[in-house]
N, C-alpha and C positions, 0 to 999 in steps of 0.2 A: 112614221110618216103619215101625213093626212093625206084624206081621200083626195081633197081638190090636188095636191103634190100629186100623189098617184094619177090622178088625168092625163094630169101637165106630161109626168114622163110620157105616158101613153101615147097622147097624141102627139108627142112630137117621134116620136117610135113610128108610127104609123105613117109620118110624111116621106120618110127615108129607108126606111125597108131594115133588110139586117145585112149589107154587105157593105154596111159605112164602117173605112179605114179608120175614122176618128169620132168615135162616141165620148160626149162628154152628158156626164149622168148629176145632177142635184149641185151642181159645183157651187162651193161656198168659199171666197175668199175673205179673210179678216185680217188687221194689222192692229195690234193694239197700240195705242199711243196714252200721250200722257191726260188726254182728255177722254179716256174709253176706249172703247172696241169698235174700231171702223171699219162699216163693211163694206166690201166696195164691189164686191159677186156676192151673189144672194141667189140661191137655190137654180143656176143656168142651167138648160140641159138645149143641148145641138146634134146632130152628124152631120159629116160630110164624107161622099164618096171618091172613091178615085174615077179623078178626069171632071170633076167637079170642083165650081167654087160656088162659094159660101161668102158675101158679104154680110161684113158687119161694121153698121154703123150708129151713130150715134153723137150728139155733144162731147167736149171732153168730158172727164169723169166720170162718163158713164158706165166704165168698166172693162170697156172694149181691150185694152194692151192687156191692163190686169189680167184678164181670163185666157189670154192667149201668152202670155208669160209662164204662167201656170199650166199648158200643154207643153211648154218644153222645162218645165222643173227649174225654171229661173228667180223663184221665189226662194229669200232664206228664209230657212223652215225653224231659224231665231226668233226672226221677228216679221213671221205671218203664220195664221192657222189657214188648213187648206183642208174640206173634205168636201164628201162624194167621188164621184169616180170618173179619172179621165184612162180611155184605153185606144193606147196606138198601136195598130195592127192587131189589137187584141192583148197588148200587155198594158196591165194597169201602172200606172207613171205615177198616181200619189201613195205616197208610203216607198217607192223602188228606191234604191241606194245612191250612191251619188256618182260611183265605178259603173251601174249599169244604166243609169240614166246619160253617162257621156257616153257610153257607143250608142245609147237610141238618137242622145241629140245633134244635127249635124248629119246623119246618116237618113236615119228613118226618117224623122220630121226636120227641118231646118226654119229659119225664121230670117228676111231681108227685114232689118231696124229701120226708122225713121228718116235720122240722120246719119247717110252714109258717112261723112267725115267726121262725126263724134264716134262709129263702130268701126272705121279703121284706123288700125294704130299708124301714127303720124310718121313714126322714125323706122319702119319697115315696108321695103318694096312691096308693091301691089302683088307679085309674082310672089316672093315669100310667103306671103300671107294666103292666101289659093293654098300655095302647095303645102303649107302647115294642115290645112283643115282638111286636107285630102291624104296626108300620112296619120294624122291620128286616127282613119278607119282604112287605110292599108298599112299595116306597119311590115310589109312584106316587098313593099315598094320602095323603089330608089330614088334618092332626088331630085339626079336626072329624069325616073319619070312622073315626079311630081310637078316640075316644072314644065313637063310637055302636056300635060295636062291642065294643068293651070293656062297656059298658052291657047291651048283648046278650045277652054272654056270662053275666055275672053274673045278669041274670034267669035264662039256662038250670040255671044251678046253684043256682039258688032261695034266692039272696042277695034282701030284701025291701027293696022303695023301689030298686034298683039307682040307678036315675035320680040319686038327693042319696046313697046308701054309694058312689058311686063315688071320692068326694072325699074320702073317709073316710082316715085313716091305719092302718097294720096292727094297731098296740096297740088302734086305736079296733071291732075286730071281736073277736069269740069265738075262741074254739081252733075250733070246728066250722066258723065263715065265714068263717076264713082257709082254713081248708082246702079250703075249697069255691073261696073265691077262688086257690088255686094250680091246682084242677084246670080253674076258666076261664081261668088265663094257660099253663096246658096243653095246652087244644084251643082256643086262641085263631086260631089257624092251622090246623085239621083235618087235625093231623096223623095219616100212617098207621098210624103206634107209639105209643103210650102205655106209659109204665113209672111204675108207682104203687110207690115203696120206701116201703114199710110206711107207707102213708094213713090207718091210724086208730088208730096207736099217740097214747096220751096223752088218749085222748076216750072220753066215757064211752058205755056202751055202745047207748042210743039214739043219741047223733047216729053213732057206727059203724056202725049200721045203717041210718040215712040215706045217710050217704056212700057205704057199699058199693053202696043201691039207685041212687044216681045216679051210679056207674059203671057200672053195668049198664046203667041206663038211656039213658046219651050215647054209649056203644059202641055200642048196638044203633042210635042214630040216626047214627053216624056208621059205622059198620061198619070200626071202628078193631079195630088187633090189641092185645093186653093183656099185659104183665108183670107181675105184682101181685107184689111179695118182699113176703114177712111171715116170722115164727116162728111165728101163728099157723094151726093146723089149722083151726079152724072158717070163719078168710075164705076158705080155698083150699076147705073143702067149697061153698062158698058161693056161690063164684064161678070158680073153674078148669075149665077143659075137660082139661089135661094138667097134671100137677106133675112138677116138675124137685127131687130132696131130694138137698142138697149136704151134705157134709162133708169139713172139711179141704181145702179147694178143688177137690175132685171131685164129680163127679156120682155118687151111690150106688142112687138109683133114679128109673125115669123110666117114663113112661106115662099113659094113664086116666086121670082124678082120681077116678071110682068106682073101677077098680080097684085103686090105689095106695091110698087109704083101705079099700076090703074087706076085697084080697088083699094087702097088704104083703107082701116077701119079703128085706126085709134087716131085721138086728137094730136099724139107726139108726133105721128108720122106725119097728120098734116100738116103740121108747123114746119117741120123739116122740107115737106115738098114748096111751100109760102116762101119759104126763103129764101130759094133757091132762083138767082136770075137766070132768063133765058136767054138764049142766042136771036137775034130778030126780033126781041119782041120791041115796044113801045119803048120809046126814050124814057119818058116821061111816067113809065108804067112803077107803081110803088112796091119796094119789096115789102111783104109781109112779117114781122118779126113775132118769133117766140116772145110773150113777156114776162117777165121774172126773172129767177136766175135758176139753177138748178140746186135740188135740195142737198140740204149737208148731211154726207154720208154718217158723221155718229151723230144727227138726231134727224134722221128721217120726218117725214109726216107722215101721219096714220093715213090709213085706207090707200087710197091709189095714190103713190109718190108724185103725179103728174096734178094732182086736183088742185093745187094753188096756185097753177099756170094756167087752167081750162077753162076756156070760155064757154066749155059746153055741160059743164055741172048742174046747171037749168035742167037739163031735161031729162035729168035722170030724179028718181021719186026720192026724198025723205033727205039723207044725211049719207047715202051708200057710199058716195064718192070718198065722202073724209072719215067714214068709220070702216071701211070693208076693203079690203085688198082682193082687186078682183085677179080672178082666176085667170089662165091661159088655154082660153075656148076656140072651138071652131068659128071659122069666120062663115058671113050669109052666104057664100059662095062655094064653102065647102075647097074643096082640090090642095089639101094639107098647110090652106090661111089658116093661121093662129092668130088669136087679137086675146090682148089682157085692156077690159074696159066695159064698163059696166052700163053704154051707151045699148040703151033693146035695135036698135037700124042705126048703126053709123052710118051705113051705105046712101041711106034716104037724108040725114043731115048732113052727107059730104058732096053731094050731089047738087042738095038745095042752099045750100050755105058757104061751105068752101068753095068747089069747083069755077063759081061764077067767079069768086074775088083770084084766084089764082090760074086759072084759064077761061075766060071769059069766051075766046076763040071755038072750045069746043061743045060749051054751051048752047052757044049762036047754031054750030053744026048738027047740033041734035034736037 
């Protein structure tokens, strides 16, 4: 391991103490294909504690499902290579069997998918299926009381009549209460992890902010830890304690979620903030777009994966950007910001440069 790798771990150790439920140390995903070895995680390391969430955002393909696929062992270990170390509760899950990775997963960590209706099966009752995934970690229980439980469940997530929708089929429910029903077949087993990969893509924007409040809401009664991957800024303002902004299967900054939204200090992030419309703002006001595309995971660009999209490679000295992978450093602000970016004051060219073009309003304020 190299010294700068060594840091990396360090300081990301250092943001989150040692009583994070889910440590993930060096994580390297790869899938070889017919054109090479695609990697698509490259060297992540995160925690997150209990009663805590953890956004992680990013582009697609930035790595975000992958690497959370990979804490519950949903990778074939066929056809993907997986190393470094993920430990839930303290059990390491790469290399564990496949008998003792199904009692951790579902139990200990659990994952709400994408698309509720492609993760529930079509030709089985919504209640069936609860109470399936709640006798595979009681098998001491009866079915009678898996179905009262399943019942349960779905009142908690404020499915109505639970009692006769239990019977119900998936087509026969909304895009909102399917979703709601994947986050009771979620914590149907109180589990210690919850990982929500992007829970309100496709749903309009009230029932998204339903679902957001009742993730908050069964965290805080179950004092569960939270993953929530989106692309969108405003669930992670909404609901993260820390974000994790991936690109290119790296981690490009990490910290805060006030201050990764304040004080951003890498150019990825503030593309991602530029992009982002506001509520109130100017009709007439221009969004900002990332340019380029994002790089091709089997042939990367050398030095910083982000430098053929950066409008700000000027002002750093010589060739650093395209020959140097920089590190994952303390930000100016210190309070366990992380920034990978080779800019010496991002803070001073996001203030003088960004901030006007994408909040002009608080500019004027200061």
């Amino acid at each position: 391991m190299t010294d700068d790798r060594r840091d990396e771990k360090r300081q990301v150790k250092d943001t989150s103490g040692d009583d994070a439920f889910l440590v993930v140390e060096d994580l390297t995903v790869r899938f070889p294909t017919e054109d090479g070895l695609l990697t698509a995680v490259h060297d992540l390391s995160y925690e997150v504690k209990m009663g805590e969430t953890l956004g992680i955002v990013g582009e697609s393909g930035s790595g975000k499902s992958v690497s959370s696929l990979a804490v519950l062992g949903l990778h074939d270990p066929k056809s993907s290579r997986i190393s470094g170390s993920i430990r839930v509760g303290g059990t390491e899950v790469i290399g564990l069997s496949e008998a003792r990775m199904r009692k951790l997963r579902g139990n200990a960590v659990s994952m709400i998918f994408q698309d509720a209706l492609a993760a529930l099966h079509p030709f089985y009752k919504i209640g069936g299926q609860l109470a399936e995934a709640y006798l595979v970690h009681h098998p001491n229980a009866t079915k009678r009381d898996a179905r009262r439980k399943a019942i349960e469940m779905l009142d908690r997530v404020g499915i109505p009549q639970p009692d006769r929708r239990v019977d119900d089929f998936p087509h026969q429910f909304s895009g909102g209460m399917r979703q709601r029903a994947m986050i009771a077949m979620g914590l149907i087993n109180d589990p210690s992890l919850l990982i929500a990969d992007e829970p309100t893509t496709a749903l309009d924007v009230t029932v998204q902010a339903q679902i957001l409040d009742l993730l908050q809401d069964l965290q805080r009664e179950f004092n569960s830890a939270v993953i929530i991957i989106t692309h969108d800024l405003g669930v992670i303002a909404e609901m993260a304690d820390d974000v994790l902004v991936m690109y290119a299967g790296r981690a490009v900054e990490y910290g805060p979620c006030k201050e990764i939204l304040t004080h951003p200090e890498m150019p990825y992030t503030w593309g991602l903030l530029s992009s982002v419309p506001e509520v109130g703002a100017d009709t007439d006001a221009r969004l900002i777009p990332i340019p380029g595309n994002p790089p091709s995971l089997l042939n990367p660009p050398t030095g910083c994966s982000f430098h053929p999209r950066c409008a700000h490679m000027d002002k750093v000295p010589g060739s650093l950007c395209s020959t140097e992978l920089p590190a994952l450093t303390p930000g100016s602000r210190g309070g366990g910001h992380l920034k990978r970016c080779h800019l010496a004051d991002p803070d001073r060219v996001y203030e003088a440069e960004v901030l006007p073009e994408i909040a002009p309003e608080l500019v004027e304020e200061n």
